[in-house]
N, C-alpha and C positions, 0 to 999 in steps of 0.2 A: 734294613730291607734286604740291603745283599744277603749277609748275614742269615738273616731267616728263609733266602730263598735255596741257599748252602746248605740248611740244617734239613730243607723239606725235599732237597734233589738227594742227598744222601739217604733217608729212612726211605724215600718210595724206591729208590733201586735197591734196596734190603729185601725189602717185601714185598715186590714186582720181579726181580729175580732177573733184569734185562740182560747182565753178563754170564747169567749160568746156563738158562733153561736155552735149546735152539730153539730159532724160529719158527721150526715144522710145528713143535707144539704149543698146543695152549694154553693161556695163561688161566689159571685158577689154584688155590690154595695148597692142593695135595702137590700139584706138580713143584713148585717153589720149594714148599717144603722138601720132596724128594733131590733137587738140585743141590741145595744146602746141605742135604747128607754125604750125597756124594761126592760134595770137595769136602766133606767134613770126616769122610773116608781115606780121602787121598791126604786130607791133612796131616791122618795119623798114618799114613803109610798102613793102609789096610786095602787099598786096592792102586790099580799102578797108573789109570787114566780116569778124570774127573770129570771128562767131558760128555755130555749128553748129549747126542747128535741125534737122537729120531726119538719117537712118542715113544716106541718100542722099549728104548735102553729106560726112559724112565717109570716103562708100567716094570721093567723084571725090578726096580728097588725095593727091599721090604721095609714097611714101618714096624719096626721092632722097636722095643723101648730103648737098643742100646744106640739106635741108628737115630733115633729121636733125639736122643742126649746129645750123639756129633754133632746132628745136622743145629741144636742149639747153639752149641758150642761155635761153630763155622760163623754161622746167624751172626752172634757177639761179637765175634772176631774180624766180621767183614766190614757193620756198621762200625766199631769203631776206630777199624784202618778209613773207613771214607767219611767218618768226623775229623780224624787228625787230616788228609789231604785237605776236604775242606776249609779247617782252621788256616791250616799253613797257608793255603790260597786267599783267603778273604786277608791275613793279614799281609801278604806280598802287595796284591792290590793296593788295599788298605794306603801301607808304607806309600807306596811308588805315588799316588793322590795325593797325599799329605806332602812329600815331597814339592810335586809339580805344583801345587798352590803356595807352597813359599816360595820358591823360585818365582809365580808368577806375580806375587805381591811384592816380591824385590825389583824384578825389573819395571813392576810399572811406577814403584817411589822414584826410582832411579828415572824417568822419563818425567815424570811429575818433574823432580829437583831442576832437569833440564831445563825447561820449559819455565820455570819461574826465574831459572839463572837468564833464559835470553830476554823474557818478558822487562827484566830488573834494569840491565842492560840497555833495553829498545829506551827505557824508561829515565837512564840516566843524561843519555845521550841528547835526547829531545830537552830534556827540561833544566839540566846543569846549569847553573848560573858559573860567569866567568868577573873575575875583577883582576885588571891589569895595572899596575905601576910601573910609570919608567921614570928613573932615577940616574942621570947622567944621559951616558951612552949605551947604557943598558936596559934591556925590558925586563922586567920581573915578573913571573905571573905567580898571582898569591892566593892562595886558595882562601876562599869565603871561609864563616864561623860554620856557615851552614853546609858548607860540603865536607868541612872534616867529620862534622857530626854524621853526617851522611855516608860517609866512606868509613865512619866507626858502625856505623849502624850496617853494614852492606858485607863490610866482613864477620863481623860477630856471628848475621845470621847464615854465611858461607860455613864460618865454623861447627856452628850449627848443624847442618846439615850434611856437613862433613862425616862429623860424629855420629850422627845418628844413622848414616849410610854406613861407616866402618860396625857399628854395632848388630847392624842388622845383615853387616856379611858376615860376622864373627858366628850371628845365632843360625843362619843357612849353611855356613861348613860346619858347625859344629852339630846340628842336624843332620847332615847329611854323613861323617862320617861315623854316628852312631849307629845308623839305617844300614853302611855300607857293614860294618863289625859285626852289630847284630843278624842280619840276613841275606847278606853276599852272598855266604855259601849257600845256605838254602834255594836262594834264587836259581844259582847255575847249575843244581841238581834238578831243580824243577823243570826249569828251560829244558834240559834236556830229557826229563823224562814226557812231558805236552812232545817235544817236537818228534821223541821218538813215538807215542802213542798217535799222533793227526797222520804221521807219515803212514800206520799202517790202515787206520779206522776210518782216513777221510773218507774214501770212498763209499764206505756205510749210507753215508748221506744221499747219495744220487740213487742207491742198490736197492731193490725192493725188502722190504722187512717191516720189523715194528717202528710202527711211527715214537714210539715214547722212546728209542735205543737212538733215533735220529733227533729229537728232539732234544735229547741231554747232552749228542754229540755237537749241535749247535750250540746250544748254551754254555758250553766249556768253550767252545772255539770262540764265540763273544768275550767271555772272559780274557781269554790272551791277545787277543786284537785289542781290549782296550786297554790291560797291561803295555803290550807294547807304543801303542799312540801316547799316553803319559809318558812313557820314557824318552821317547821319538821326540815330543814338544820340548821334555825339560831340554835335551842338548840345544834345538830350534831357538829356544828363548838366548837362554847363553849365547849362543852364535850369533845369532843378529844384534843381540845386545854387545858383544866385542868387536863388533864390525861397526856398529853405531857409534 
C-alpha cells in the first residue's frame, strides 16, 4: 500500500507539474508541458533561469519540436529522480518497521520468560515437599526423589530458555547490523536532505496556494514523523527493558 501510494505521489507530480509551474498560473496540459521545457532548457545549459514566475514567462515558451524533445527528456529525468527518492524512502521506512517489530517481539519473549520464571518460583515455594532426617546431633535435610526430578526439570527448562533468548539476541544484532551497513549512510543523507527541505517548504502548508503542493507537503512530513516514532520506540523498548 505504501509502496503504491510512493509510485502514484511521484507520476502525478510528473504530470501535475506542482514544483515547476507557479502558482499564478494554471494548471492544464500545455502549461506543464511548457514547464518541463524550460528546466529541460536550463538542463542543457540553453537558458540561464528555469523558473517560471507569471502566466506571462510561460505563454513567450515555444513548442518547437526541439523544445518538445527537452522538455521529454526533463519529463524522464524528473520522474525517475522521484522513483529513486521514493524507492530509497519506502525502503528506510520499510527497514526502520522491520527493525522495531523484532526488537518488539524480543522484548515481549523476554517479559513472557519473566513472568513464567516468577510464576515457577511462586509455584515451587508453595508446594515443595520437605523431608527431614536427624541422625545423631545433627539435622540433615534430604531432598525427596521428587524434588531432584523437579529441580532437574526447573533447570533444563531455564537452559532452555536461556538459549533460545541468546539466539534470538544473536538474530536481532545480527539484523540489525546488517540494516545499520546496508543503510546507515543513506539514512543520514536523507535525514538531512527532509530536514533541509521541511526547514524551507513548511511554511507552504499554512501559505495560500495549491492544495495538491500542500497535500504532498503533508504526506512526506507523515512519512518522517513516522520514521522517526519507530526509531524513538526502538531506543524506548531497549531502555525500559535494561532498566527492568
Amino acid at each position: 500500500m505504501f509502496c503504491t501510494l510512493e509510485l502514484v505521489k511521484t507520476v502525478l507530480s510528473t504530470f501535475t507539474g506542482e514544483y515547476l509551474l507557479p502558482d499564478a498560473a494554471p494548471w492544464n496540459p500545455r502549461n506543464v508541458a511548457v514547464a518541463h521545457i524550460s528546466y529541460g532548457r536550463y538542463m542543457f545549459l540553453l537558458q540561464d533561469n528555469p523558473t517560471l514566475s507569471t502566466q506571462k514567462d510561460v505563454d513567450r515558451v515555444q513548442m518547437t519540436t526541439f523544445n518538445i524533445i527537452l522538455g521529454l527528456v526533463h519529463a524522464a529525468a524528473y520522474l525517475s529522480r522521484g522513483i529513486i527518492l521514493s524507492a530509497t524512502s519506502v525502503v528506510i521506512i520499510m527497514s526502520v518497521a522491520s527493525l522495531w517489530g523484532a526488537v518488539y517481539v524480543f522484548c515481549q519473549e523476554i517479559v513472557e520468560m519473566g513472568e513464567e520464571h516468577i510464576e515457577e518460583e511462586t509455584s515451587e515455594t508453595i508446594t515443595s515437599p520437605h523431608c527431614a532426617v536427624q541422625i545423631e546431633t545433627e539435622q540433615i535435610n534430604l531432598t525427596t526423589q521428587g524434588e531432584r526430578e523437579s529441580d532437574e526439570s526447573n533447570q533444563t527448562n531455564e537452559e532452555r530458555r536461556t538459549s533460545r533468548l541468546v539466539a534470538r539476541y544473536k538474530d536481532l544484532k545480527a539484523l540489525s547490523d546488517n540494516l545499520n551497513e546496508s543503510i546507515g549512510g543513506i539514512v543520514l543523507f536523507f535525514l538531512i536532505d527532509w530536514t533541509m527541505h521541511y526547514s524551507i517548504h513548511f511554511n507552504q502548508i499554512f501559505l495560500p496556494g495549491k492544495w495538491n503542493k500542500k497535500l504532498r507537503l503533508i504526506y512526506d512530513l507523515l512519512g518522517q514523523v513516522i520514521l522517526f516514532c519507530f526509531s524513538t520506540d526502538i531506543y524506548l523498548q531497549v531502555s525500559i527493558l535494561s532498566i527492568s
